[in-house]
N, CA, C and O atoms as a MOPAC input file, in Angstrom:
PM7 MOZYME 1SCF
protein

 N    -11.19600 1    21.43800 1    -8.82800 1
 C     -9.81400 1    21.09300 1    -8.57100 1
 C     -9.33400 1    20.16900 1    -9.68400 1
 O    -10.05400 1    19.24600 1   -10.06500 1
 N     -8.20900 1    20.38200 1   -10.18000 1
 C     -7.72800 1    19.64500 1   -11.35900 1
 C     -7.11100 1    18.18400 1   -11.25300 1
 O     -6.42400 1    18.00200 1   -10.24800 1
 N     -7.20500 1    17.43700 1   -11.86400 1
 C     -6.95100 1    16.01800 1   -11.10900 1
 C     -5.37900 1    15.79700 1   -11.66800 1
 O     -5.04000 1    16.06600 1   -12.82000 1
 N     -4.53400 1    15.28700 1   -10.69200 1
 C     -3.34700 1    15.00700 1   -10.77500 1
 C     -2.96100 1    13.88200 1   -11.53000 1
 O     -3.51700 1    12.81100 1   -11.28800 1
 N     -1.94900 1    13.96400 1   -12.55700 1
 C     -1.85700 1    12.76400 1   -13.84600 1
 C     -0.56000 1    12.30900 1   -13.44100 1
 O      0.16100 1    13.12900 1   -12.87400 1
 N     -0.21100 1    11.34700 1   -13.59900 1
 C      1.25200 1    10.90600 1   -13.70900 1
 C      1.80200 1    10.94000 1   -14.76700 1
 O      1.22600 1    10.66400 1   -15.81900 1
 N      3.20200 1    11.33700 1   -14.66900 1
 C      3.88600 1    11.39300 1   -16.04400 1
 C      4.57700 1     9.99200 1   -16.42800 1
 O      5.01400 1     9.20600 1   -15.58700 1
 N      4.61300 1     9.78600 1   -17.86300 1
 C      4.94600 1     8.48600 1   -18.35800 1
 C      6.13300 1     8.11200 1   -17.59900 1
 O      6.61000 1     9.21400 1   -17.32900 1
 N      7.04600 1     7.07100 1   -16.99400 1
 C      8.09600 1     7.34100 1   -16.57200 1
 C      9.07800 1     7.05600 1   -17.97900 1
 O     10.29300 1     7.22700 1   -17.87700 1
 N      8.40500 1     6.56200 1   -19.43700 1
 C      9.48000 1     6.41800 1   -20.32400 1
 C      9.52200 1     7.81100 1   -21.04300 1
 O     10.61800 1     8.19700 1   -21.44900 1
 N      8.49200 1     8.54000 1   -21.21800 1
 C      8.90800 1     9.32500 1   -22.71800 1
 C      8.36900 1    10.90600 1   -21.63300 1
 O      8.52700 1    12.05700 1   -22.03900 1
 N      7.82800 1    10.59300 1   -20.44300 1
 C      7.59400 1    12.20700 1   -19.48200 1
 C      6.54500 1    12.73000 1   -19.84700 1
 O      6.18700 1    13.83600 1   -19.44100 1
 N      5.66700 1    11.78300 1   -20.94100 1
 C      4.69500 1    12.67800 1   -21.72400 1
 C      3.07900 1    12.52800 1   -20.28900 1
 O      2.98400 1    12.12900 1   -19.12800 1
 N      2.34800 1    12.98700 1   -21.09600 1
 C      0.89200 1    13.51100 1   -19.80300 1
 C      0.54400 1    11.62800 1   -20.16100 1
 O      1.00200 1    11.05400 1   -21.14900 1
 N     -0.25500 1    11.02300 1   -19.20800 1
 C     -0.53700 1     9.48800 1   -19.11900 1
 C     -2.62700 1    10.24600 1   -19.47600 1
 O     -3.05400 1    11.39900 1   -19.52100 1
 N     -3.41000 1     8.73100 1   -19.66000 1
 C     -4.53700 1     8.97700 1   -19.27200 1
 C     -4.92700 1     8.03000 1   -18.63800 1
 O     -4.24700 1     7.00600 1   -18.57200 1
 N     -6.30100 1     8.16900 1   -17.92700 1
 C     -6.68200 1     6.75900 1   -17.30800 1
 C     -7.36000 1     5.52700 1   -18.41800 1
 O     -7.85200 1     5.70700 1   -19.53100 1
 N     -7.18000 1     4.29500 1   -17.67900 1
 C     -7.05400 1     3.20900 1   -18.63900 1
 C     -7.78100 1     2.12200 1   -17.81300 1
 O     -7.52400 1     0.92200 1   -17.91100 1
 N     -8.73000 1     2.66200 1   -16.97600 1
 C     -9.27800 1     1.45200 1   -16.42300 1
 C     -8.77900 1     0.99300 1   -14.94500 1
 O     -7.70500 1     1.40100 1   -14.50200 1
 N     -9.61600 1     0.12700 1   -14.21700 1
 C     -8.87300 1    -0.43800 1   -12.85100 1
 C     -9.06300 1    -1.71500 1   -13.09200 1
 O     -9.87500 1    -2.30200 1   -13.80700 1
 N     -8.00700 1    -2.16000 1   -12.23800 1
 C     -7.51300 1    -3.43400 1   -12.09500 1
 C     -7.05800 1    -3.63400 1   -10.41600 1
 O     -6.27200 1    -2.84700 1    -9.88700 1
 N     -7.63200 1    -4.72400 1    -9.72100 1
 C     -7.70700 1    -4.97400 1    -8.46900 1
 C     -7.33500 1    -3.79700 1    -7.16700 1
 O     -6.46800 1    -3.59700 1    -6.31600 1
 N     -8.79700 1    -3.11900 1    -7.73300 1
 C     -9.38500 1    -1.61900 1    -6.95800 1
 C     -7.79300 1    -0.34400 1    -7.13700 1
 O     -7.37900 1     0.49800 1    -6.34100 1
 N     -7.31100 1    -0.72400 1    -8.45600 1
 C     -6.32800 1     0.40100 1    -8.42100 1
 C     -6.28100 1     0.74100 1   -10.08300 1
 O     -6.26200 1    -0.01400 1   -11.05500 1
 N     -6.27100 1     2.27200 1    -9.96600 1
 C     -6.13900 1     2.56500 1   -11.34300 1
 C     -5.17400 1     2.76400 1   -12.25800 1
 O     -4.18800 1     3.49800 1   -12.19700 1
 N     -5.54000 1     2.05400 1   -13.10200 1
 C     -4.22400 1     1.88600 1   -14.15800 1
 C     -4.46500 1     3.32000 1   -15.15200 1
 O     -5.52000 1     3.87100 1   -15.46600 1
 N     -3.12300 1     3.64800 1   -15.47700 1
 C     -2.81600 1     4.29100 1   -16.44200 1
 C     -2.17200 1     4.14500 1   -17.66700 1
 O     -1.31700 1     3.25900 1   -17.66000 1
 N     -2.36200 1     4.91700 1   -19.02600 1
 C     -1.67700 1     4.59500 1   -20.26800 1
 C     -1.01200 1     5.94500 1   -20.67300 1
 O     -1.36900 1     7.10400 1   -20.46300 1
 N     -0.21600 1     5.56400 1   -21.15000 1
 C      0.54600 1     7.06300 1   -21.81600 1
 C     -0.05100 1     7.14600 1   -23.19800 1
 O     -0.15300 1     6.24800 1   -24.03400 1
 N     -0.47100 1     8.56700 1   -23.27500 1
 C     -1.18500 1     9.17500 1   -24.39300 1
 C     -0.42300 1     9.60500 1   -25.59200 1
 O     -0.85700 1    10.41900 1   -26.40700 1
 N      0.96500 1     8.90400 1   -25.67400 1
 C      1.53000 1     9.08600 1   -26.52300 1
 C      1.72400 1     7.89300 1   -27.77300 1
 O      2.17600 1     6.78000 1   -27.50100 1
 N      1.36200 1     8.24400 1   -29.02500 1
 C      1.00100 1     6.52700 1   -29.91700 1
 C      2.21900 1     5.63700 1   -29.43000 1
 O      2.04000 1     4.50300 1   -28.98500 1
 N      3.47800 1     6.22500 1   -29.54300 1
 C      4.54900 1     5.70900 1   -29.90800 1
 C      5.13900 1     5.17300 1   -28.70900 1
 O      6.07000 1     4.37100 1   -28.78700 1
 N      4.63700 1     5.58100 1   -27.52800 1
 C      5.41900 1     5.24500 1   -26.05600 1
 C      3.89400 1     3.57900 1   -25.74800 1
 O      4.00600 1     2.35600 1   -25.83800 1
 N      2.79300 1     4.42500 1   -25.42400 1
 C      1.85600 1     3.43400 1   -25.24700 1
 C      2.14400 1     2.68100 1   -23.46300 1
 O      1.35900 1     1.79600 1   -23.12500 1
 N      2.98800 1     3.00100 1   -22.70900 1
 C      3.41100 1     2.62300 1   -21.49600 1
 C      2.03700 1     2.47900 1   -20.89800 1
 O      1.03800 1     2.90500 1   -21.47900 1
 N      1.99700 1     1.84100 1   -19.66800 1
 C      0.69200 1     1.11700 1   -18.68400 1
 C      1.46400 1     0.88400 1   -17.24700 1
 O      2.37400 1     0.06400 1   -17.13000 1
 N      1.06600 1     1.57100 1   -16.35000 1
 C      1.08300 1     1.51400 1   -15.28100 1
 C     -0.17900 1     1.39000 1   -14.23200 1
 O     -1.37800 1     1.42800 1   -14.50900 1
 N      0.55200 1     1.20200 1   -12.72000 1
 C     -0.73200 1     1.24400 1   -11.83200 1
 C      0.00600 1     1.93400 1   -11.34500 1
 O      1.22800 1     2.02000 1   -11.46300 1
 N     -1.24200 1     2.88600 1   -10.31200 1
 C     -0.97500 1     3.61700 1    -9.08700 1
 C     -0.74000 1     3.20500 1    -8.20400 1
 O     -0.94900 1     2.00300 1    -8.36900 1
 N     -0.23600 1     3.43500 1    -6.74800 1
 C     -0.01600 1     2.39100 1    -5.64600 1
 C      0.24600 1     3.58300 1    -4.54500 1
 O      1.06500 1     4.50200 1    -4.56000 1
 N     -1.05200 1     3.11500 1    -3.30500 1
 C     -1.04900 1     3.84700 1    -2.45000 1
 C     -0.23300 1     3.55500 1    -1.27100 1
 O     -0.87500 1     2.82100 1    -0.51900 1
 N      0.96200 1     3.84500 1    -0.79400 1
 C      2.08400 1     2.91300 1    -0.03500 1
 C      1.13200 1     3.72800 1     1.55600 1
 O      1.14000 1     3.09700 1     2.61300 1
 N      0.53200 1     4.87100 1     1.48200 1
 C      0.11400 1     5.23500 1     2.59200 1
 C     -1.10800 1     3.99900 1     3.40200 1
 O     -1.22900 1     3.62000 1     4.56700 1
 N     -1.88900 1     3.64900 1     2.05700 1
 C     -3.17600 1     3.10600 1     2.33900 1
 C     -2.80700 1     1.76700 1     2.94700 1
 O     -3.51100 1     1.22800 1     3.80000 1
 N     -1.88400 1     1.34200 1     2.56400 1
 C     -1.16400 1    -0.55000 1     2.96700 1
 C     -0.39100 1    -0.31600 1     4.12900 1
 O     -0.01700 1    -1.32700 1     4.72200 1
 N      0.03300 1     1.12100 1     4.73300 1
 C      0.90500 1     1.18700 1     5.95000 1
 C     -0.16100 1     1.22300 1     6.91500 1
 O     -0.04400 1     0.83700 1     8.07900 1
 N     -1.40600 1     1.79000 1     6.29700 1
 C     -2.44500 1     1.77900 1     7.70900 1
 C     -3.03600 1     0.51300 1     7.75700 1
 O     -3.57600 1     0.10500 1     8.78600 1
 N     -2.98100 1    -0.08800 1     6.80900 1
 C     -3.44500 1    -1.61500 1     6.90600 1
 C     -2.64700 1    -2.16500 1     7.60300 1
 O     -3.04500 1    -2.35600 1     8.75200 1
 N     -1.57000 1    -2.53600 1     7.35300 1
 C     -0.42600 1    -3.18700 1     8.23000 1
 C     -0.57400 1    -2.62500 1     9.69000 1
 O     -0.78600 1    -3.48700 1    10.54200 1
 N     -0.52800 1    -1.81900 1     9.95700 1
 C     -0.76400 1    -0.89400 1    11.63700 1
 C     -1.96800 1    -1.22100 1    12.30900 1
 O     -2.15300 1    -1.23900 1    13.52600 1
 N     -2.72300 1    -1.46300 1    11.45200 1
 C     -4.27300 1    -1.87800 1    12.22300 1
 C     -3.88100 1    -3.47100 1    12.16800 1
 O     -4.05800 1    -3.91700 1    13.30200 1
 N     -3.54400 1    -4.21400 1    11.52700 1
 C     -3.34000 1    -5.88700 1    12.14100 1
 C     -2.09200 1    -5.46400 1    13.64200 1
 O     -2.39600 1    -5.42000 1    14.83400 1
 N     -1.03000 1    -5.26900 1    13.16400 1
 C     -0.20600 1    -5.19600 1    13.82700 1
 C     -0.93100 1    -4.19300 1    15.20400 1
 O      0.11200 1    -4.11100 1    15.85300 1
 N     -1.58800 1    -3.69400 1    15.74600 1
 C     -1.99900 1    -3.08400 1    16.43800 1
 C     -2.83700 1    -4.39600 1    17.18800 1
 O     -2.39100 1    -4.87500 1    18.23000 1
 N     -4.03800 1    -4.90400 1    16.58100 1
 C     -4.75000 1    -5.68500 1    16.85200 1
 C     -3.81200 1    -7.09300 1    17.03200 1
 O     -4.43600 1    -8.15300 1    16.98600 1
 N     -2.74300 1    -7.13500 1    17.17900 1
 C     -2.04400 1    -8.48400 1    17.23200 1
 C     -1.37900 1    -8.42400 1    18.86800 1
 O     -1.46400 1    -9.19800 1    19.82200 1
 N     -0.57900 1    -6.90200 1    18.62800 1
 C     -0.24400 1    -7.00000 1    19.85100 1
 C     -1.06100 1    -6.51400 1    21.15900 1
 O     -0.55800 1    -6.87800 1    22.22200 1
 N     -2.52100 1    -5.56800 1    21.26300 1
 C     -3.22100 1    -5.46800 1    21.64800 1
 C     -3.69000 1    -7.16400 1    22.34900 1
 O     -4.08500 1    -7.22600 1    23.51400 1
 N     -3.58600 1    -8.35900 1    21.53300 1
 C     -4.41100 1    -9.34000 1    22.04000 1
 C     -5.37100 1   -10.02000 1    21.53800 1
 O     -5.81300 1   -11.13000 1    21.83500 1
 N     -5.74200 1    -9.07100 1    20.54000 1
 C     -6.99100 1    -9.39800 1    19.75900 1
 C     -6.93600 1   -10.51200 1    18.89700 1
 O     -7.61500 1   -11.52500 1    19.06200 1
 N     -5.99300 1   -10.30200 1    17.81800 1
 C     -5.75400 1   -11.67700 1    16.87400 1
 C     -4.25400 1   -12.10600 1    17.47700 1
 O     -3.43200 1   -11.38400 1    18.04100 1
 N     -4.18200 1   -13.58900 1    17.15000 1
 C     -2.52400 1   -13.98600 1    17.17600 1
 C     -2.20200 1   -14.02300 1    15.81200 1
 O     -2.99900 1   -13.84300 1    14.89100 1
 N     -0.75300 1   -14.31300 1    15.69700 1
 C     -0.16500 1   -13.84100 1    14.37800 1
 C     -1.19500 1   -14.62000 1    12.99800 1
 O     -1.72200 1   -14.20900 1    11.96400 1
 N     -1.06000 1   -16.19800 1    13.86100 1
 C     -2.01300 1   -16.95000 1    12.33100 1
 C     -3.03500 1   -16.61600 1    11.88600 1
 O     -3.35500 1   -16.74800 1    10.70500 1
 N     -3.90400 1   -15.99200 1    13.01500 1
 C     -5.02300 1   -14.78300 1    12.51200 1
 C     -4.94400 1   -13.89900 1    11.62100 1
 O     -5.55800 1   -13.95400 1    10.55600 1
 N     -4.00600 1   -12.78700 1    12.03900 1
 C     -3.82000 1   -12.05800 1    10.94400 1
 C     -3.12400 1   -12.53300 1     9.88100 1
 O     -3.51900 1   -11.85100 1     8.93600 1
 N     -2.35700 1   -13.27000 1     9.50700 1
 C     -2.21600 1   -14.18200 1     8.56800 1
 C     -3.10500 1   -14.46600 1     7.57400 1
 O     -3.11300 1   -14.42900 1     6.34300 1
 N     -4.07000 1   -14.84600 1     8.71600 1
 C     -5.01900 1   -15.37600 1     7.51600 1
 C     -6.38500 1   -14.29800 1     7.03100 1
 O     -7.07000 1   -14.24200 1     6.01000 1
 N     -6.37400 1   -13.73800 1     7.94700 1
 C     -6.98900 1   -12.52900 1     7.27500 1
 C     -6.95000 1   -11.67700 1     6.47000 1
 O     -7.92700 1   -11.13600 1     5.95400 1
 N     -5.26800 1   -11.34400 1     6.16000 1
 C     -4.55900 1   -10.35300 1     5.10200 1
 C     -4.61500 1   -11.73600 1     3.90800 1
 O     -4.70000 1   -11.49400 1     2.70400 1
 N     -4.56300 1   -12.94900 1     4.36100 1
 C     -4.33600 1   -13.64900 1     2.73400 1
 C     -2.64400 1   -14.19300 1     2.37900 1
 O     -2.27200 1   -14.80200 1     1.37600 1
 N     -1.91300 1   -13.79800 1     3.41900 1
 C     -0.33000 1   -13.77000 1     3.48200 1
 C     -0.05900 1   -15.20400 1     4.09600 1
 O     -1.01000 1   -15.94300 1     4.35100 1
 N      1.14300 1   -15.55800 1     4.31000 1
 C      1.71300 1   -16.37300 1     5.26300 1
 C      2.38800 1   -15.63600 1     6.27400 1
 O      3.11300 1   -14.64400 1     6.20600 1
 N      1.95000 1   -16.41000 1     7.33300 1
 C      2.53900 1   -15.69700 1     8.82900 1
 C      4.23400 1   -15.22600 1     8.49600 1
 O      4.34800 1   -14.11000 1     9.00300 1
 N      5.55500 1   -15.62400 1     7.86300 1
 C      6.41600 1   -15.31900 1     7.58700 1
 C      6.06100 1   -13.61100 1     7.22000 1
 O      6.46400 1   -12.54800 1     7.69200 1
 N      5.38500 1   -13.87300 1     6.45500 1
 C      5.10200 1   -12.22900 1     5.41500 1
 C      4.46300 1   -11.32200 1     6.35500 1
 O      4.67200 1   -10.11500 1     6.23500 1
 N      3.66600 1   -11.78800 1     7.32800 1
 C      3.22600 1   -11.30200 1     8.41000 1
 C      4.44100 1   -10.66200 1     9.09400 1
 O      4.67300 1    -9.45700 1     9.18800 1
 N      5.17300 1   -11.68600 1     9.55500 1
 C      6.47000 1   -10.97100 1    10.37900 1
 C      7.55100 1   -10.02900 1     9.58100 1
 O      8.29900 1    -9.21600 1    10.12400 1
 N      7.49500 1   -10.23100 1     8.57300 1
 C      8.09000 1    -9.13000 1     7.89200 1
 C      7.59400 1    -8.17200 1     7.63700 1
 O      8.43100 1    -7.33000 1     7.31400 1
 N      5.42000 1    -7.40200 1     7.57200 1
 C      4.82800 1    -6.24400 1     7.85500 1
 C      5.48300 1    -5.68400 1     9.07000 1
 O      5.88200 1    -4.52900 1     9.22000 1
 N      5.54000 1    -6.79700 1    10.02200 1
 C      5.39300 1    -6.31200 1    11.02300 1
 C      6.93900 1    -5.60600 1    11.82500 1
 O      7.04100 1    -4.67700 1    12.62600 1
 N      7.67200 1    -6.22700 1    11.39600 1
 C      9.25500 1    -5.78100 1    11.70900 1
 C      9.53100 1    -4.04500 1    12.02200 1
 O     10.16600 1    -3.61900 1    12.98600 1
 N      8.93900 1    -3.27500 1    11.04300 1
 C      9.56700 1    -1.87700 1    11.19000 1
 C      8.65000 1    -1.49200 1    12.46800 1
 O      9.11900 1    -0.75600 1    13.33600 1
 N      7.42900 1    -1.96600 1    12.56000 1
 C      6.81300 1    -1.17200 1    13.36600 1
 C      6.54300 1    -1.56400 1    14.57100 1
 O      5.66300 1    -1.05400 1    15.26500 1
 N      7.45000 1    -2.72200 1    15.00100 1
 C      8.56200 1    -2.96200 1    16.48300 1
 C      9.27100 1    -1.64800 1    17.18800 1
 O      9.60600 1    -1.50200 1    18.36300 1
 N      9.36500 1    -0.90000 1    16.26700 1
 C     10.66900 1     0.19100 1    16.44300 1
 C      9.71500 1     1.36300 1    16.56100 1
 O      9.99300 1     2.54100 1    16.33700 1
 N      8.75900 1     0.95700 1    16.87600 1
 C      7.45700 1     2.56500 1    17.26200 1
 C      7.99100 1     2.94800 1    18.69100 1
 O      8.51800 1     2.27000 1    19.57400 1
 N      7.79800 1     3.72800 1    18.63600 1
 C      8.31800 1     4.26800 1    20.38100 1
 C      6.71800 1     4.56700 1    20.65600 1
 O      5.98700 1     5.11500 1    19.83200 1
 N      6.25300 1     4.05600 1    22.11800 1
 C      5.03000 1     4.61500 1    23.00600 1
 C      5.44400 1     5.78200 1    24.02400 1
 O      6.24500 1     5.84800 1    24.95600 1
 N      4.60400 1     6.61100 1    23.47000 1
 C      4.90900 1     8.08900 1    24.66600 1
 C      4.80400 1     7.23300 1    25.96000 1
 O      4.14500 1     6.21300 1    26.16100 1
 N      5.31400 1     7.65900 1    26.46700 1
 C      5.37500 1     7.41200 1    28.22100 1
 C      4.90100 1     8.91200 1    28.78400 1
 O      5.69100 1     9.84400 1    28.63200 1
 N      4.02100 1     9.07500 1    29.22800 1
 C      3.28600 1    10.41600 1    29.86200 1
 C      3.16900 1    10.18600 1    31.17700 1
 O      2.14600 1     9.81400 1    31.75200 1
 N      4.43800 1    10.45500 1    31.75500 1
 C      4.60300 1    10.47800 1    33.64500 1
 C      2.89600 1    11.04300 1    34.22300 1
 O      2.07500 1    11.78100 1    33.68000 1
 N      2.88000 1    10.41800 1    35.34000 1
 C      1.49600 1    11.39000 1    36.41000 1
 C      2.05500 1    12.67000 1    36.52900 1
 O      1.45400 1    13.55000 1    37.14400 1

């Protein structure tokens, strides 16, 4: 299977890999003259992170300063993960 590249976002040209930097891989554009550097960023991988504190918060398990301090954040930043996913709807499955 062929591995998926990102395109430069300045010059559109093919990027290559360039190394990781805090467990994410950076890329360089393979072009002399552009030379651009980016990271990848998995927005899926940080929504399931956020869902598993926020799960475990309101479950009972941790209180907010917990997870706080477990993610490395301040409880503020905490309540702002946590804001959209107030608005989850729970099936209600009648008997």
């Amino acid at each position: 299977m062929p591995e998926i590249r990102p395109q430069c976002p300045l010059c559109a040209g093919e990027m290559k890999k360039n190394g990781k930097r805090n467990a994410r891989t950076r890329w360089r554009c393979k072009n002399a003259t552009c030379g651009v550097s980016e990271q990848t960023y998995r927005p899926d991988i940080t929504a399931k992170h956020h869902f598993t504190y926020f799960h475990n918060h309101v479950t009972g398990i941790y209180p907010i300063t917990e997870c706080a301090r477990l993610m490395k954040v301040s409880t503020r930043t905490v309540y702002r993960y946590f804001e959209p996913l107030w608005l989850i709807e729970i099936p209600n499955n009648p008997d």
